[in-house]
C-alpha positions in Angstrom: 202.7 25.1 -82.5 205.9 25.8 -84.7 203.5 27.2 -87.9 205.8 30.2 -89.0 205.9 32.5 -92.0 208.6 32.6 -94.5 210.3 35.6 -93.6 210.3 34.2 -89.9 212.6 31.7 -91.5 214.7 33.8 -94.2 215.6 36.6 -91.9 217.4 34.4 -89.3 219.0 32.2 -92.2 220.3 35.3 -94.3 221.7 37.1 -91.1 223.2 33.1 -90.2 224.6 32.0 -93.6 222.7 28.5 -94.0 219.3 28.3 -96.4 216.1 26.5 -96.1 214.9 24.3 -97.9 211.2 24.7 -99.9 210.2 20.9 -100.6 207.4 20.3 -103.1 205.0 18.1 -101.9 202.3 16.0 -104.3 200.9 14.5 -101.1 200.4 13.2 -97.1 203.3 10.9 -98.0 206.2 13.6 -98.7 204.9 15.9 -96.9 204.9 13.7 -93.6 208.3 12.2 -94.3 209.8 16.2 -95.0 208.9 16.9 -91.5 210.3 14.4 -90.4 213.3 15.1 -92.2 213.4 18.4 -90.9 212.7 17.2 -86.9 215.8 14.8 -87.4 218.1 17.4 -89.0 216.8 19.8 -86.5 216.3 22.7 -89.4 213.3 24.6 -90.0 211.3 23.5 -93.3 208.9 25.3 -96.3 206.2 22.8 -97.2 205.2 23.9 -100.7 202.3 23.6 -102.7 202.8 23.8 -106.5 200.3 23.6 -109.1 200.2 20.0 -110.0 199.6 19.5 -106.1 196.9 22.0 -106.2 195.3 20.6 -109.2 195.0 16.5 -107.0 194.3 18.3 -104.1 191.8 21.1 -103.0 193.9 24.4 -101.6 191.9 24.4 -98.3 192.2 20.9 -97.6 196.2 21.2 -98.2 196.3 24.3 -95.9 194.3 21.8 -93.0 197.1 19.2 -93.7 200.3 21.6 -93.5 199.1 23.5 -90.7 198.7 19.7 -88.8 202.0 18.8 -89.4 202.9 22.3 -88.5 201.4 22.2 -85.4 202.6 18.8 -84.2 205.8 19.5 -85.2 209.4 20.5 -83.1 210.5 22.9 -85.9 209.5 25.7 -87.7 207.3 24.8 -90.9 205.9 27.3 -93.2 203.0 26.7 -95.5 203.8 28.2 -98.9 202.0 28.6 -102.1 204.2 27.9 -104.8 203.9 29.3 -108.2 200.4 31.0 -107.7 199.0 32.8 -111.1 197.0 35.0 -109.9 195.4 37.0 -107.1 192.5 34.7 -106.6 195.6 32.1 -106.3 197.0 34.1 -103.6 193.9 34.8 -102.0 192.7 31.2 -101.6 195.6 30.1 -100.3 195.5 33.1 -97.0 191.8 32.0 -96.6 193.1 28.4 -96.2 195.6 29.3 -93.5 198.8 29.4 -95.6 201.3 31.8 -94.1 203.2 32.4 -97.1 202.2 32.9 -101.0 204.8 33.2 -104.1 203.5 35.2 -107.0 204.7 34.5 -110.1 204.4 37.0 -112.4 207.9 36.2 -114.4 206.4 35.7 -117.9 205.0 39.3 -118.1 206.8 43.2 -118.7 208.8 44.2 -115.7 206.2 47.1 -115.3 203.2 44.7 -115.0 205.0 41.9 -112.6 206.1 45.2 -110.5 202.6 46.3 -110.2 201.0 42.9 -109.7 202.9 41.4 -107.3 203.0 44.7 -105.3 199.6 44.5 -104.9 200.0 40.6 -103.5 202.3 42.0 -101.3 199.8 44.4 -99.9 197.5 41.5 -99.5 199.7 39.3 -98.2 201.4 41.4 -95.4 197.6 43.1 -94.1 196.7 39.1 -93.2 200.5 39.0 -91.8 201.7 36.2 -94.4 204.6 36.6 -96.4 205.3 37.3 -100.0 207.7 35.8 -102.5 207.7 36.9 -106.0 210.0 36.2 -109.1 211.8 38.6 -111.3 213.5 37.1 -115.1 211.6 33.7 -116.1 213.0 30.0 -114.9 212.3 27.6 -117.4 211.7 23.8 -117.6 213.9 21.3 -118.5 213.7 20.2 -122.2 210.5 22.9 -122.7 210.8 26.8 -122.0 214.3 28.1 -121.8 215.3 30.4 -118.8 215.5 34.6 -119.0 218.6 35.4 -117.0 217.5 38.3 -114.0 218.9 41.7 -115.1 220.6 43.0 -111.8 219.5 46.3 -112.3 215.9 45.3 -112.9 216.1 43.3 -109.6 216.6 45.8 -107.7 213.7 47.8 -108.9 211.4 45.1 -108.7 212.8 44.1 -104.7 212.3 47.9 -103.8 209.4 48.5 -105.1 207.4 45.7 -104.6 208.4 44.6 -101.0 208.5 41.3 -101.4 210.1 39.4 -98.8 211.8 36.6 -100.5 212.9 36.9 -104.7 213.3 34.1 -107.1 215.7 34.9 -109.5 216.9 33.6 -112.7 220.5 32.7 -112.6 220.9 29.3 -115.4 218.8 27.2 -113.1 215.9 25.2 -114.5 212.5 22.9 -113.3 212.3 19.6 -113.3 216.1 19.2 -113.9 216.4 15.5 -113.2 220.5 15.2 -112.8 223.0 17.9 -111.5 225.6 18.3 -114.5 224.5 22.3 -114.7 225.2 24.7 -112.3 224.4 28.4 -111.2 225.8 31.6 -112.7 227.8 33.1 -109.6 228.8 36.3 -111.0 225.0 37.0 -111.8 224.0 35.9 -108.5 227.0 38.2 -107.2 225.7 40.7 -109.2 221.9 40.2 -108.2 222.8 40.4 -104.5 225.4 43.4 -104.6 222.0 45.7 -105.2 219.4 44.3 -102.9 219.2 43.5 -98.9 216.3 40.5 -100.0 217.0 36.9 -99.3 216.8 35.4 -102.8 215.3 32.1 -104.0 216.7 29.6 -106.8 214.1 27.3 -108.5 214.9 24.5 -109.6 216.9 23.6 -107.2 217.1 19.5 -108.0 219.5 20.6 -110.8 222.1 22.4 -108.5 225.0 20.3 -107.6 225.0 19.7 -103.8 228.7 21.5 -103.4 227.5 25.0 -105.4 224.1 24.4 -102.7 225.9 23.9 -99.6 228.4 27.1 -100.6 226.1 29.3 -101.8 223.8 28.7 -98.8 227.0 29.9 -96.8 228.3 32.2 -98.4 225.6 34.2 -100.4 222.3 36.0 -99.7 221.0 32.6 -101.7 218.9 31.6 -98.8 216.4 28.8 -99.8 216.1 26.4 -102.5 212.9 25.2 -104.4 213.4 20.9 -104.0 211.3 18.5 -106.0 212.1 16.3 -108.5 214.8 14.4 -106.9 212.7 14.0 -103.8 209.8 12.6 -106.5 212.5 10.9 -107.7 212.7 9.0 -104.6 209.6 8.3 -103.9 208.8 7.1 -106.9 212.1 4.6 -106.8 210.8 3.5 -103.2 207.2 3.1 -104.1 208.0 0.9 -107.4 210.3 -1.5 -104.9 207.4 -2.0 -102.5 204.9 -2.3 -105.2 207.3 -4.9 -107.1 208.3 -6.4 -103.9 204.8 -8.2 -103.7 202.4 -8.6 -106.9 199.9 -10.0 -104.8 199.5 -6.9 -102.2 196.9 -4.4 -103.2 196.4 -1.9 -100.4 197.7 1.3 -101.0 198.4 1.8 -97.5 200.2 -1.3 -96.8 202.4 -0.1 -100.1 202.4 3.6 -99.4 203.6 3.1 -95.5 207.1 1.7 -97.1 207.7 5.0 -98.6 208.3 7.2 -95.5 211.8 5.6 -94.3 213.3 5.9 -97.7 212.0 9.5 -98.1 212.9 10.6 -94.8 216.3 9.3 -95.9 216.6 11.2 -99.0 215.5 14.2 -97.7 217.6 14.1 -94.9 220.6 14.6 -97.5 218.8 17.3 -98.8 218.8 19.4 -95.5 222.0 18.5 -94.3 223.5 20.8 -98.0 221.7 24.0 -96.5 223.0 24.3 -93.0 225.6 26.7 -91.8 229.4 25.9 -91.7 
């Protein structure tokens, strides 16, 4: 059984200067073919569970499917909550065998995202899962803009919430579907010159690969948020199975074509984060 927590998989990657990927999955396709992935690049992997997932597919039935992959796999998986709202969020996804929650309490006063996710902390850590939380908003591509973190206000929130992983706000963006932006290194430079806590970038698509693979050397940047240009890809391979037949109407027939193409892509996807 290789079902580990996230901080069993930050710690060794912050101390070791490579990152880890977090890969959003929608379903038993991605998920499958990112542990897959993983097993061939030989690299520990985050399976993530984000709300659109959440909202096709019951929490405790996602729990039951990570922690089978987990289980059956040759490298360290963690099965994280991604972007959960609230404490009945966070709660659901413990009872359902997660071993890793992210609170996101990024829209609200520093005060009030201090005291909240400090209390999902608390949680968290008494059923010995970890905790990730986020401090200055990441927005969405062509929809909410981004709040840059405030260093100082980092800081605070890493110490006194003791959170084991931080997302942090640094020109990065969801749902970026190209890679023409980039980070903010002084801010990240900044951001890491007053805390000891592996930090998180969102948005992670929208990174080009040679900022990821230096920054996942060289920085206390220690795992990325993946999604849309893995959905990117699965989308391109399921259209060219669907298209390559207009008579075929099984899903599974169609859906089975997926998982070398993914596998592929996500494979590319690892091989940024490892060490030098």
């Amino acid at each position: 059984m290789t079902l580990v927590t996230l901080a069993d998989v930050l710690r060794p990657a912050l101390a070791g200067g490579y990152a880890v990927a977090g890969l959003v999955t929608l379903g038993w396709e991605d998920m499958r073919a990112y542990v897959a992935a993983a097993e061939a690049e030989n690299v520990p992997v985050i399976l993530q569970a984000g709300p659109s997932c959440r909202e096709h597919t019951p929490l405790p039935v996602l729990g039951k499917m990570f922690r089978h992959l987990a289980e059956n796999a040759s490298v360290p998986v963690v099965a994280h909550l991604d972007h959960g709202y609230t404490a009945e969020d966070c709660r659901l996804a413990i009872d359902s065998g997660f071993t890793s929650v992210m609170f996101d309490g990024s829209r609200t006063s520093l005060a009030q995202n201090i005291d909240d996710t400090a209390a999902i902390v608390e949680i968290a850590h008494a059923a010995g899962v970890s905790c990730e939380g986020e401090i200055g908003f990441v927005g969405y591509s062509g929809g909410e803009g981004s709040a840059g973190t405030d260093p100082d206000e980092a800081a605070k929130f890493a110490r006194d919430t003791g959170v084991d992983a931080m997302a942090i706000s640094v020109g990065n963006v969801h749902l970026q579907q190209d890679k023409e932006g980039g980070l903010d290194e002084d801010r990240i430079r900044a951001i890491e010159a007053v805390t000891t806590v592996p930090l998180v970038i969102h948005g992670g698509s929208g990174v080009p690969e040679q900022q990821r693979r230096a920054l996942a050397q060289e920085s206390k940047v220690c795992k990325f948020n993946i999604g849309t240009e893995l959905r990117m890809a699965f989308g391109a391979a399921m259209r060219e199975a669907v298209n390559r037949d207009a008579l075929r109407f099984d899903r599974v027939t169609i859906l089975k074509e997926t998982h070398d193409p993914m596998v592929a892509a996500t494979r590319r996807v690892l091989q940024a984060f490892k060490g030098a």
